[in-house]
mmCIF file as gemmi writes it, N, C-alpha and C atoms, coordinates in Angstrom:
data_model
loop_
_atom_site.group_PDB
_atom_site.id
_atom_site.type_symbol
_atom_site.label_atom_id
_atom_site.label_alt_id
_atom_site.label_comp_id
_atom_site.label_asym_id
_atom_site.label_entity_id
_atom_site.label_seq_id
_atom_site.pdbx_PDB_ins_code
_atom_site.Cartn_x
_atom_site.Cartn_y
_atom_site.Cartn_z
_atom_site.occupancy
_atom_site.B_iso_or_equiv
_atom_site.pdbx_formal_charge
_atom_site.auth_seq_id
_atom_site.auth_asym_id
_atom_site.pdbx_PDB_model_num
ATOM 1 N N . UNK Axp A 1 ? -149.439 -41.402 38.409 1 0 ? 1 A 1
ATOM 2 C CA . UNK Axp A 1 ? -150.354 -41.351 39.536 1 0 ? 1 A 1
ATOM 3 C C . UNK Axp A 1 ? -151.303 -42.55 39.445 1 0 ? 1 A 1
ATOM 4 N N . UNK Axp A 2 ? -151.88 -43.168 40.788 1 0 ? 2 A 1
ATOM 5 C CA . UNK Axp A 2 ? -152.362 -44.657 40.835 1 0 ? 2 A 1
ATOM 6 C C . UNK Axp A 2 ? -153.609 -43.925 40.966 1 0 ? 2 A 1
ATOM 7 N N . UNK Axp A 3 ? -154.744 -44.658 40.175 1 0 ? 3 A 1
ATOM 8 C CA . UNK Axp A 3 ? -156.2 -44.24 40.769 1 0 ? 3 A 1
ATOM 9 C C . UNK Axp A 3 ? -156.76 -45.021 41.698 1 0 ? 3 A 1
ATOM 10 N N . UNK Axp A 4 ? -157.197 -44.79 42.509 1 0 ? 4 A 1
ATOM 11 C CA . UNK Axp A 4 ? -158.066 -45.65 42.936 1 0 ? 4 A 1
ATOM 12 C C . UNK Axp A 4 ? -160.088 -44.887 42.964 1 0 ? 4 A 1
ATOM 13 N N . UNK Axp A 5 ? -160.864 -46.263 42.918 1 0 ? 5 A 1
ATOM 14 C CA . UNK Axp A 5 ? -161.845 -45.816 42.883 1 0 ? 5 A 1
ATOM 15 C C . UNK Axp A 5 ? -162.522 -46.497 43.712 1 0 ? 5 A 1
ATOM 16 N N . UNK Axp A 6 ? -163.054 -46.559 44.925 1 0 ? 6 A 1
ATOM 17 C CA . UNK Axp A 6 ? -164.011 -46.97 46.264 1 0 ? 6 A 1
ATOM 18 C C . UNK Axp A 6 ? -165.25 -46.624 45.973 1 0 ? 6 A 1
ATOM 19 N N . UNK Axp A 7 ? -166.095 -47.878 45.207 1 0 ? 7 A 1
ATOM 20 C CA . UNK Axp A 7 ? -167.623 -48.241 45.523 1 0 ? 7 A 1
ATOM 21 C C . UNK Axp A 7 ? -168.366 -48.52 46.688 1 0 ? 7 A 1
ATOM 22 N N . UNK Axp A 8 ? -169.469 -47.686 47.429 1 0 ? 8 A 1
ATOM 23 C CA . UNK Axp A 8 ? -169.48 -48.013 48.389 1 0 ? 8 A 1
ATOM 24 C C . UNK Axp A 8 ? -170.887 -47.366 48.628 1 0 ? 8 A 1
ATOM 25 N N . UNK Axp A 9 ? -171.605 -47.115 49.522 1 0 ? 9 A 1
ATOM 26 C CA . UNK Axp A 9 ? -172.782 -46.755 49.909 1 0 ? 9 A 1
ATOM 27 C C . UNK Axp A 9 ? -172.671 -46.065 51.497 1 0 ? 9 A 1
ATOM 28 N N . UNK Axp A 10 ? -173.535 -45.075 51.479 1 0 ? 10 A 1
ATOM 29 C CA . UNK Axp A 10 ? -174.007 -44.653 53 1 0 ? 10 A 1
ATOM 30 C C . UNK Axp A 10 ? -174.797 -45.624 54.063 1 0 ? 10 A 1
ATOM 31 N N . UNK Axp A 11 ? -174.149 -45.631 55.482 1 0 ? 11 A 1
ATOM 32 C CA . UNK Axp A 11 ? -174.894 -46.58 56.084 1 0 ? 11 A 1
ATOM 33 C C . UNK Axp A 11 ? -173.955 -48.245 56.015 1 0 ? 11 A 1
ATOM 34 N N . UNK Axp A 12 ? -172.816 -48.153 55.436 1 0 ? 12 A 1
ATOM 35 C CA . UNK Axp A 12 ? -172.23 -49.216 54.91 1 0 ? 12 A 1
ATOM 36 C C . UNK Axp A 12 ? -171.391 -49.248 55.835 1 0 ? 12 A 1
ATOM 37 N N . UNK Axp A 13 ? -170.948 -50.048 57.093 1 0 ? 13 A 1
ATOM 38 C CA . UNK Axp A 13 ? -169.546 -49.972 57.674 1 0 ? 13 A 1
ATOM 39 C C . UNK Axp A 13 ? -168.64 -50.579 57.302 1 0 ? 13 A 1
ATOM 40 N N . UNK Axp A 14 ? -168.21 -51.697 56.255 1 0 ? 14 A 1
ATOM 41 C CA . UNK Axp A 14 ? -168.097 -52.365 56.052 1 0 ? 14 A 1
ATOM 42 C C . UNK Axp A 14 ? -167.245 -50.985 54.854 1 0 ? 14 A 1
ATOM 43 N N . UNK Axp A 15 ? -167.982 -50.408 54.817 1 0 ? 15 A 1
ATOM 44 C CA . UNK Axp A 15 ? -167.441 -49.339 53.207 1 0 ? 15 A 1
ATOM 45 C C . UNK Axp A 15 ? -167.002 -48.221 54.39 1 0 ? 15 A 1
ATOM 46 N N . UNK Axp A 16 ? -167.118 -47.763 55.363 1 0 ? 16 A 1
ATOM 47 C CA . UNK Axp A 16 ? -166.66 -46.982 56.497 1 0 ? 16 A 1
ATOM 48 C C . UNK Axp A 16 ? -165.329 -47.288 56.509 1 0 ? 16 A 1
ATOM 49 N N . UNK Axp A 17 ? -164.942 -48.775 56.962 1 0 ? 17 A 1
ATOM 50 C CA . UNK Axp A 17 ? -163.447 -48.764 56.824 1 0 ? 17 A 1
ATOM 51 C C . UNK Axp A 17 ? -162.767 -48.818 56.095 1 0 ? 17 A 1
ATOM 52 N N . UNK Axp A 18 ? -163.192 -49.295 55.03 1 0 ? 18 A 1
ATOM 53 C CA . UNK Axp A 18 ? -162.466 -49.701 53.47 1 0 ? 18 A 1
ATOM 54 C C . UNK Axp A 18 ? -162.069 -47.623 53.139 1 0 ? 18 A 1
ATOM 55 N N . UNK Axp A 19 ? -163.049 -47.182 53.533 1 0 ? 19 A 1
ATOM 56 C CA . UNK Axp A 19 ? -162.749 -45.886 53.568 1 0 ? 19 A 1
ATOM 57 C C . UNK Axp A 19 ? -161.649 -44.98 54.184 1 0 ? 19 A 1
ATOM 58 N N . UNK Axp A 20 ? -161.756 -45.594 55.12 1 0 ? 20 A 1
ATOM 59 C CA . UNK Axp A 20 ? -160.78 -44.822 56.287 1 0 ? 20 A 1
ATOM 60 C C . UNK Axp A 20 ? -159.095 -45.431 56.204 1 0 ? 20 A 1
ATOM 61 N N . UNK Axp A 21 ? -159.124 -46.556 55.633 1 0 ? 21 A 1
ATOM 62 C CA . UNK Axp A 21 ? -157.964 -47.17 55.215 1 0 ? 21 A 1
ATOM 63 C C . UNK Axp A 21 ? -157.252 -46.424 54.076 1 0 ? 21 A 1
ATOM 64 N N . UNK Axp A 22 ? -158.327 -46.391 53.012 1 0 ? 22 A 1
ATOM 65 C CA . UNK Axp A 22 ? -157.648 -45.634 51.786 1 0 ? 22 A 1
ATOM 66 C C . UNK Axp A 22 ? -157.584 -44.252 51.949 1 0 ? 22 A 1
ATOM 67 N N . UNK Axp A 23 ? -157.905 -43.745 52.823 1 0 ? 23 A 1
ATOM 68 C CA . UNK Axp A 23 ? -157.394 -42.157 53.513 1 0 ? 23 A 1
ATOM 69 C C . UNK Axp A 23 ? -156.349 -42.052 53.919 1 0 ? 23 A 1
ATOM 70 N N . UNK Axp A 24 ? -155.945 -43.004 54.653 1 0 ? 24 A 1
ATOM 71 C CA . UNK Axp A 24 ? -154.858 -43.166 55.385 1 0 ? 24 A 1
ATOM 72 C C . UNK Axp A 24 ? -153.862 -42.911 54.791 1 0 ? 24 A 1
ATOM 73 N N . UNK Axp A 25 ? -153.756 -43.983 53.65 1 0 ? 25 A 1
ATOM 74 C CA . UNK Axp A 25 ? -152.874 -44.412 52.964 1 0 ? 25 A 1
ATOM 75 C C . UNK Axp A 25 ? -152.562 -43.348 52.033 1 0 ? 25 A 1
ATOM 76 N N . UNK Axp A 26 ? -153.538 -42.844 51.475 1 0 ? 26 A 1
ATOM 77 C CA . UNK Axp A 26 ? -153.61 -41.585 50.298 1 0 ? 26 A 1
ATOM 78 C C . UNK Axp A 26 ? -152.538 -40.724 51.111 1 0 ? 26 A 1
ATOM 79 N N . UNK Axp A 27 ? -152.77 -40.649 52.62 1 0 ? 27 A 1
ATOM 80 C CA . UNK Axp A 27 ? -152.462 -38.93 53.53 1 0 ? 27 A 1
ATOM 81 C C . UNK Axp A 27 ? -150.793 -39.857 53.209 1 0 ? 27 A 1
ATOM 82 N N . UNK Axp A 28 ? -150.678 -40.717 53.676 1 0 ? 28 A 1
ATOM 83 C CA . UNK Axp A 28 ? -149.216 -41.129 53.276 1 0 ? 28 A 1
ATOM 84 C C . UNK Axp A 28 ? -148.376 -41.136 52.09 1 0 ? 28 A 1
ATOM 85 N N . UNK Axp A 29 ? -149.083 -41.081 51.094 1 0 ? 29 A 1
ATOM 86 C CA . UNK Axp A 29 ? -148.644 -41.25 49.746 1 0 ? 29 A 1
ATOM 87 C C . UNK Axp A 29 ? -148.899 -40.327 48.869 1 0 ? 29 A 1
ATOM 88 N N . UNK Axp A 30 ? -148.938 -38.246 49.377 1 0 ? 30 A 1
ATOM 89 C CA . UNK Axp A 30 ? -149.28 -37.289 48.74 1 0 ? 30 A 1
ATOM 90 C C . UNK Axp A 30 ? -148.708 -37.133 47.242 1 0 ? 30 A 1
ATOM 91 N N . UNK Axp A 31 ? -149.716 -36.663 46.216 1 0 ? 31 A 1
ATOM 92 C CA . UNK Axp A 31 ? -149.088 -36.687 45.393 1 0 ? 31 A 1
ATOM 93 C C . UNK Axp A 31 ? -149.492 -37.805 44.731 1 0 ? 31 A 1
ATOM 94 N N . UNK Axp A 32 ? -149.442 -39.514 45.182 1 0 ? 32 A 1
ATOM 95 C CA . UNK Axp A 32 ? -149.337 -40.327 44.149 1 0 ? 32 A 1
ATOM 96 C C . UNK Axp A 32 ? -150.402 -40.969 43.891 1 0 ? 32 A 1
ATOM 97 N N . UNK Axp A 33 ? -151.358 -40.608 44.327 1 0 ? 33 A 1
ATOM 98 C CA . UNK Axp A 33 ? -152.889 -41.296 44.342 1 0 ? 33 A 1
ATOM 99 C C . UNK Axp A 33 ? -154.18 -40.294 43.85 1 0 ? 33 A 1
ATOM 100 N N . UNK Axp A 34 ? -154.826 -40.72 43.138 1 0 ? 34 A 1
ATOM 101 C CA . UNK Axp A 34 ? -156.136 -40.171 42.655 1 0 ? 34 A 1
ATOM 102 C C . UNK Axp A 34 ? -156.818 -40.913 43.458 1 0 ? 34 A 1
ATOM 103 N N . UNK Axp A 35 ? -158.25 -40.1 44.458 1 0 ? 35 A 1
ATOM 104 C CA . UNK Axp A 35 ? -159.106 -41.121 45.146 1 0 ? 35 A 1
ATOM 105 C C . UNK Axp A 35 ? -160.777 -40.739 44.869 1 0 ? 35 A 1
ATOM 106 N N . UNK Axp A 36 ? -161.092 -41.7 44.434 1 0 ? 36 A 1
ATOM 107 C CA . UNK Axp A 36 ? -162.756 -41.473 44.334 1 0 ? 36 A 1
ATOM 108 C C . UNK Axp A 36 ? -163.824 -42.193 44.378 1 0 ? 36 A 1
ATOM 109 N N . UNK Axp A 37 ? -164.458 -41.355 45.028 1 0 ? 37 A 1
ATOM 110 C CA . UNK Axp A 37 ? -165.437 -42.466 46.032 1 0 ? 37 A 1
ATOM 111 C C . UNK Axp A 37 ? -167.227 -42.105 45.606 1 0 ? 37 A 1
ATOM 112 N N . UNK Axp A 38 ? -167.248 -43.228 44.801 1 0 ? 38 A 1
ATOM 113 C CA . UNK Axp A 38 ? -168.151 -43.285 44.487 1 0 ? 38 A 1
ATOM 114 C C . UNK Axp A 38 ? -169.82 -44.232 45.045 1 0 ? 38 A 1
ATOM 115 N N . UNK Axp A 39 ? -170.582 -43.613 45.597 1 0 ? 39 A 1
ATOM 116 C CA . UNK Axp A 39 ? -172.067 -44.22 46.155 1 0 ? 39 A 1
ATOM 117 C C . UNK Axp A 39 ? -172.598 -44.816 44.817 1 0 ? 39 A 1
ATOM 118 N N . UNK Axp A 40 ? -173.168 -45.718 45.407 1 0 ? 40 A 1
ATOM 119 C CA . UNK Axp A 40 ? -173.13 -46.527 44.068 1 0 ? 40 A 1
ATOM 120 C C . UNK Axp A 40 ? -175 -46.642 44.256 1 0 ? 40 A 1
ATOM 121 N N . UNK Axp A 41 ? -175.443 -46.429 45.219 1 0 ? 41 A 1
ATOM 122 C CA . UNK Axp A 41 ? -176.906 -46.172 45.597 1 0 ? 41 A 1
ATOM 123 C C . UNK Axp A 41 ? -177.411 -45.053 44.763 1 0 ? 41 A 1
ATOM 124 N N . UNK Axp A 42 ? -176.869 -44.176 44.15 1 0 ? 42 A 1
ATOM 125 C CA . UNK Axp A 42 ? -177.323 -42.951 43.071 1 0 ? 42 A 1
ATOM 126 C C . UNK Axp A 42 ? -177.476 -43.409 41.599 1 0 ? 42 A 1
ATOM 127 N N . UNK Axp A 43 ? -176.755 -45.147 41.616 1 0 ? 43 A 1
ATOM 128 C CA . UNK Axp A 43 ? -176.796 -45.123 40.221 1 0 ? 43 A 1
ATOM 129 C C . UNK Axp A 43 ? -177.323 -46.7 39.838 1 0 ? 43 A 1
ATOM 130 N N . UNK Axp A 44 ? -178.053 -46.67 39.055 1 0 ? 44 A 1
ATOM 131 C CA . UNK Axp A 44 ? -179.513 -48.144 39.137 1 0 ? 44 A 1
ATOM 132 C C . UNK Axp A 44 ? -177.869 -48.863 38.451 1 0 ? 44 A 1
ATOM 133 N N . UNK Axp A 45 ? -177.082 -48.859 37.93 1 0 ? 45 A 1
ATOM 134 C CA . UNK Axp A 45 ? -176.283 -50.121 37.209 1 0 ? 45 A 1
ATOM 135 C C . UNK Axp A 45 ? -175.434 -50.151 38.076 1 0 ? 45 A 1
ATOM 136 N N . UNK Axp A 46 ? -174.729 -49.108 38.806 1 0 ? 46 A 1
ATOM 137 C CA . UNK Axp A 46 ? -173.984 -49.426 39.545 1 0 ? 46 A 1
ATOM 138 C C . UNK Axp A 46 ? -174.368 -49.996 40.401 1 0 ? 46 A 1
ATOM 139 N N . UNK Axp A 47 ? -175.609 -49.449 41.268 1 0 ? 47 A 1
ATOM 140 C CA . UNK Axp A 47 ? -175.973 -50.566 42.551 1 0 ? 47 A 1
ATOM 141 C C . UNK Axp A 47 ? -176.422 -52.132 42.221 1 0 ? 47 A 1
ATOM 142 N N . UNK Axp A 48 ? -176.881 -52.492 40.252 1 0 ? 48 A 1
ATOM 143 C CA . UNK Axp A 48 ? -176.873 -53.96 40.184 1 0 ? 48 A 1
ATOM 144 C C . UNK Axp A 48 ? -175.409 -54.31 40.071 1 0 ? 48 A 1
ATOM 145 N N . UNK Axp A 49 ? -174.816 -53.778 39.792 1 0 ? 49 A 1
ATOM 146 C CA . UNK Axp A 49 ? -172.611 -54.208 39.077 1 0 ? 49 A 1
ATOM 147 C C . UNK Axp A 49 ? -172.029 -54.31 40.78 1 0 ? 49 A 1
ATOM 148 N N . UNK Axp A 50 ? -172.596 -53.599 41.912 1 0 ? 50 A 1
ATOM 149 C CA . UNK Axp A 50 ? -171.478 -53.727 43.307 1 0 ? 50 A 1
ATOM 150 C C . UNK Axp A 50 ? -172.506 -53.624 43.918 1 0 ? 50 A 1
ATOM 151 N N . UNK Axp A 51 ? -173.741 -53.922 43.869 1 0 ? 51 A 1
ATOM 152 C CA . UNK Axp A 51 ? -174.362 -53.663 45.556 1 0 ? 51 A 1
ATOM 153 C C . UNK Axp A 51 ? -173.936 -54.75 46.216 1 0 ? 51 A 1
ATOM 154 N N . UNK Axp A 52 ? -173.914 -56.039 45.72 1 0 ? 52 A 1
ATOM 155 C CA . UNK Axp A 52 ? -173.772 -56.994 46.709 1 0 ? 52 A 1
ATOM 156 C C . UNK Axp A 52 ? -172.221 -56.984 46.913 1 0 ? 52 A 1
ATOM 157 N N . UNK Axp A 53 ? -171.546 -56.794 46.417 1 0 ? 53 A 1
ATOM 158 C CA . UNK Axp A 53 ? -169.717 -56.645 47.026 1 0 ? 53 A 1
ATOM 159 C C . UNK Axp A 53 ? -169.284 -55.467 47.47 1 0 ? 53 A 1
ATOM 160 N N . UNK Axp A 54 ? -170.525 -54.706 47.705 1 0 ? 54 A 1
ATOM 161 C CA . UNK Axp A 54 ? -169.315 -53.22 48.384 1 0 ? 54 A 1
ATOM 162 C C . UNK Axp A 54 ? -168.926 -53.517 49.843 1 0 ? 54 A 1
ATOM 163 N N . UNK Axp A 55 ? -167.973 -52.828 50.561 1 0 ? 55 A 1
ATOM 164 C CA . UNK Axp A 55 ? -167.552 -51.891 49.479 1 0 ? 55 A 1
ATOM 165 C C . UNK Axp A 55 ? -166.369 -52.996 48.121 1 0 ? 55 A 1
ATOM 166 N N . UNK Axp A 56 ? -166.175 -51.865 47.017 1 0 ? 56 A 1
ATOM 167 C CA . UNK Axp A 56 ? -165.529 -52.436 45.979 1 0 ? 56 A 1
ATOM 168 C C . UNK Axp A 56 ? -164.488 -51.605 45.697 1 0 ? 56 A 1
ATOM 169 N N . UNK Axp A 57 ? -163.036 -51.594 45.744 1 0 ? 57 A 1
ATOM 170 C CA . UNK Axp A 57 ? -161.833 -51.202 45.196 1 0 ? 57 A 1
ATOM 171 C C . UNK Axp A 57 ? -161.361 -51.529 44.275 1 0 ? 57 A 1
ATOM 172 N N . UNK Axp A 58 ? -161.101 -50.759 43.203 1 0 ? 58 A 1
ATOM 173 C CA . UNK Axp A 58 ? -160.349 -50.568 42.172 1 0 ? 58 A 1
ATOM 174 C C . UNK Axp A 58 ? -159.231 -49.331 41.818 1 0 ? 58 A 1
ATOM 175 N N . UNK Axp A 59 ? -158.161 -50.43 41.461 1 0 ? 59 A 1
ATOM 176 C CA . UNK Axp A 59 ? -157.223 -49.914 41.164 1 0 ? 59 A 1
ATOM 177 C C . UNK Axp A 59 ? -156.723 -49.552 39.726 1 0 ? 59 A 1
ATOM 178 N N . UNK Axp A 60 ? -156.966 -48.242 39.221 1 0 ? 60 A 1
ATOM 179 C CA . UNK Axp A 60 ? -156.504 -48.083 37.608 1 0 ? 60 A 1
ATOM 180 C C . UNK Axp A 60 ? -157.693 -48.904 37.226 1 0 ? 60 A 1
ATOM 181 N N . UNK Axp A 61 ? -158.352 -49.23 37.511 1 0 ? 61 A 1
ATOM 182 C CA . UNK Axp A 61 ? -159.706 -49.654 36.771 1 0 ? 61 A 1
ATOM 183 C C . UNK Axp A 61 ? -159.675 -51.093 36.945 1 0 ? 61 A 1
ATOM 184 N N . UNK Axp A 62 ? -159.204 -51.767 38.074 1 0 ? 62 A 1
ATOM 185 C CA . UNK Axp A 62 ? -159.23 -53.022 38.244 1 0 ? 62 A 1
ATOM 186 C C . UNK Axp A 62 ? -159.721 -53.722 39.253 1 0 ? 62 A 1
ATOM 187 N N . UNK Axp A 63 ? -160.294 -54.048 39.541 1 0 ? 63 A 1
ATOM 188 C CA . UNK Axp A 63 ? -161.157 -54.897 41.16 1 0 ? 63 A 1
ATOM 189 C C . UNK Axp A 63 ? -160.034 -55.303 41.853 1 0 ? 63 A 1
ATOM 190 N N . UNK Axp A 64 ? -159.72 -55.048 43.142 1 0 ? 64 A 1
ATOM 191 C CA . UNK Axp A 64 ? -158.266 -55.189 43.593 1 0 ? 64 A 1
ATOM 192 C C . UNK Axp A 64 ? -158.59 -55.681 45.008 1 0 ? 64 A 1
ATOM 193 N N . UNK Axp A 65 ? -160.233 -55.319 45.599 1 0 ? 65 A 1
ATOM 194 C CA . UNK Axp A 65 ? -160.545 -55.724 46.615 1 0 ? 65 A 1
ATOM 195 C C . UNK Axp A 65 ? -161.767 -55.55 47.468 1 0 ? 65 A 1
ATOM 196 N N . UNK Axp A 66 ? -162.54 -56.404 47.806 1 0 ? 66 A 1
ATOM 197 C CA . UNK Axp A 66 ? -164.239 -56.434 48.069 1 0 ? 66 A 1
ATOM 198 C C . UNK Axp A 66 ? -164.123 -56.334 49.702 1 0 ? 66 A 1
ATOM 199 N N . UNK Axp A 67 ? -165.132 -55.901 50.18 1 0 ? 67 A 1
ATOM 200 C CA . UNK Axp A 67 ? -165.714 -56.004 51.757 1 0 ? 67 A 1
ATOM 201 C C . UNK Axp A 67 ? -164.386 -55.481 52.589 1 0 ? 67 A 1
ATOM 202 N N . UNK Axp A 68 ? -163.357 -56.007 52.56 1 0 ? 68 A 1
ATOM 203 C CA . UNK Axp A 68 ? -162.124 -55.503 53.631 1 0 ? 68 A 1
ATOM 204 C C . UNK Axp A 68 ? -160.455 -55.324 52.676 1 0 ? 68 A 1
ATOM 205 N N . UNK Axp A 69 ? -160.125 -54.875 52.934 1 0 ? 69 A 1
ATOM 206 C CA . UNK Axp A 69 ? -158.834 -54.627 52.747 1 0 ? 69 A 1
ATOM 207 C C . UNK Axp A 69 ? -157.979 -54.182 53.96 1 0 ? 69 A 1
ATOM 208 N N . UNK Axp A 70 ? -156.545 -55.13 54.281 1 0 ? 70 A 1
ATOM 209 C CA . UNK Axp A 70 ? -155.765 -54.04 55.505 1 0 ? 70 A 1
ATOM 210 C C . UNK Axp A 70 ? -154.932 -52.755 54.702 1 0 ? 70 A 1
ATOM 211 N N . UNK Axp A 71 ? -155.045 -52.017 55.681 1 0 ? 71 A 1
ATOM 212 C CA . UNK Axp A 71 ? -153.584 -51.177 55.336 1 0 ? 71 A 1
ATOM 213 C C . UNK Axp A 71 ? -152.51 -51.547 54.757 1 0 ? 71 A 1
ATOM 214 N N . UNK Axp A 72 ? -152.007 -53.065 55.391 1 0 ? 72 A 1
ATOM 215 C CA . UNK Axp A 72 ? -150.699 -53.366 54.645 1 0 ? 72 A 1
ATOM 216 C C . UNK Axp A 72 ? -150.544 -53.714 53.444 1 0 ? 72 A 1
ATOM 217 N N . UNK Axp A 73 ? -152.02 -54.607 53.341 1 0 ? 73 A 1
ATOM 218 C CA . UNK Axp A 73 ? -152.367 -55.126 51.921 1 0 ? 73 A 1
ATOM 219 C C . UNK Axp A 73 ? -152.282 -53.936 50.718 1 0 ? 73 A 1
ATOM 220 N N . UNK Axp A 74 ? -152.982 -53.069 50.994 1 0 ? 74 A 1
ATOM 221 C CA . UNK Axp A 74 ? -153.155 -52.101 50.155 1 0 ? 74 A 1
ATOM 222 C C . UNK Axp A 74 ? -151.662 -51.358 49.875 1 0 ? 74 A 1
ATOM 223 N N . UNK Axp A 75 ? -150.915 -51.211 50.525 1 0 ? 75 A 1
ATOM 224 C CA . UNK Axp A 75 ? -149.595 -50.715 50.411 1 0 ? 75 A 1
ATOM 225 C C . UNK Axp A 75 ? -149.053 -51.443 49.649 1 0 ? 75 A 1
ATOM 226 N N . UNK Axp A 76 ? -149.119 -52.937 49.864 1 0 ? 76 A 1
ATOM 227 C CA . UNK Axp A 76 ? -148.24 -54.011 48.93 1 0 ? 76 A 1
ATOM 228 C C . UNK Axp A 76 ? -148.98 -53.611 47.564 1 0 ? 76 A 1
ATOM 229 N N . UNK Axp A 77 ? -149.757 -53.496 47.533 1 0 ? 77 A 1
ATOM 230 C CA . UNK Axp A 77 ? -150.691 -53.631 45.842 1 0 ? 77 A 1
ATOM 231 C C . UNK Axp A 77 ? -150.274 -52.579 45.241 1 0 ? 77 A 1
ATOM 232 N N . UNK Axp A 78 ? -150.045 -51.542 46.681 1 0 ? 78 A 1
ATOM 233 C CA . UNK Axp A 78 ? -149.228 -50.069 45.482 1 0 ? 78 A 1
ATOM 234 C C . UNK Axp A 78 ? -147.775 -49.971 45.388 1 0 ? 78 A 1
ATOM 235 N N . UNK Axp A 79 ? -147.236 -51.053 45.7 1 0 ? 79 A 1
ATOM 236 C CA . UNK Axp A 79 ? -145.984 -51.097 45.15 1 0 ? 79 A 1
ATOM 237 C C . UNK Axp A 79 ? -145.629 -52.543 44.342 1 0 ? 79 A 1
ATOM 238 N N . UNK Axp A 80 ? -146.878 -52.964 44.462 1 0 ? 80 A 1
ATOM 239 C CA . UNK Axp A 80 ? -146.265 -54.116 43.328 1 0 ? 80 A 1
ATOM 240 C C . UNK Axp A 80 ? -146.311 -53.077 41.991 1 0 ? 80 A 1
ATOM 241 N N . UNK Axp A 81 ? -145.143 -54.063 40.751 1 0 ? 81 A 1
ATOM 242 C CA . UNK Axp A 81 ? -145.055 -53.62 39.331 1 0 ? 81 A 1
ATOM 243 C C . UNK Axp A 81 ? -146.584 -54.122 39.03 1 0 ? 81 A 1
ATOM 244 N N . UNK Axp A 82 ? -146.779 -53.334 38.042 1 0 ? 82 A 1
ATOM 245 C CA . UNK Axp A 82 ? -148.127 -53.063 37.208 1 0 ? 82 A 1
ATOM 246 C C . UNK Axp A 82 ? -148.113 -53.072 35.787 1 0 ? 82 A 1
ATOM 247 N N . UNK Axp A 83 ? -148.441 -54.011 34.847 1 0 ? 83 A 1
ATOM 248 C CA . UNK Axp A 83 ? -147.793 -54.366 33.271 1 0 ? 83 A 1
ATOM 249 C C . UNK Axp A 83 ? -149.069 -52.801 32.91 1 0 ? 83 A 1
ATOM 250 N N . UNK Axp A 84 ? -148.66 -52.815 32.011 1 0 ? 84 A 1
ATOM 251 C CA . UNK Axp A 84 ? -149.281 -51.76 31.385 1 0 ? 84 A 1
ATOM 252 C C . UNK Axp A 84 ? -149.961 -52.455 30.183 1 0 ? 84 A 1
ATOM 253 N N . UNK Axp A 85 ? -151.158 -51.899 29.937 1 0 ? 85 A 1
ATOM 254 C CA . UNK Axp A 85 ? -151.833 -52.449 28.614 1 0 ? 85 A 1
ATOM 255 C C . UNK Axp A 85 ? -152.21 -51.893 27.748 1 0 ? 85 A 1
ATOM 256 N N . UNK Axp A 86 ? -152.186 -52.282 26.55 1 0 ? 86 A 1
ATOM 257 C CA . UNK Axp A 86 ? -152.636 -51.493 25.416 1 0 ? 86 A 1
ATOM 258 C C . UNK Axp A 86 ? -154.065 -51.196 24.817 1 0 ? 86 A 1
């Protein structure tokens, strides 16, 4: 299962769609996605680590994509191979 984790804030449209994209995609891909969406305004390090790039996507714990992402993009990223690390 792929995680993803969406940094983002209330009031953010910019994190509105980045939102509504990775819904989408999740409703398409039952089963293979962990999604969590984290406000990053609740937490003093997180809002210095992403206030200025939210929203912020990560994938499996990796920055995969700031401010916009398309649908298609995001599909390609979940089917590219992924090395695994130790």
């Amino acid at each position: 299962m792929t995680a993803l984790t969406l940094y983002s804030r209330p009031g953010c449209h910019l994190c509105d769609e980045m939102k509504a994209i990775v819904e989408r995609v999740a409703r398409a891909m039952p089963g293979r996605l962990h999604v969590e969406q984290v406000d990053v305004s609740r937490d003093p390090e997180l809002e210095r680590r992403y206030g200025l790039e939210i929203p912020v996507l990560l994938m499996d714990g990796k920055k995969v994509a700031k401010y916009r992402v398309s649908e298609d993009d995001l599909r390609r990223m979940l089917r590219a191979p992924r090395t695994e690390t130790a």
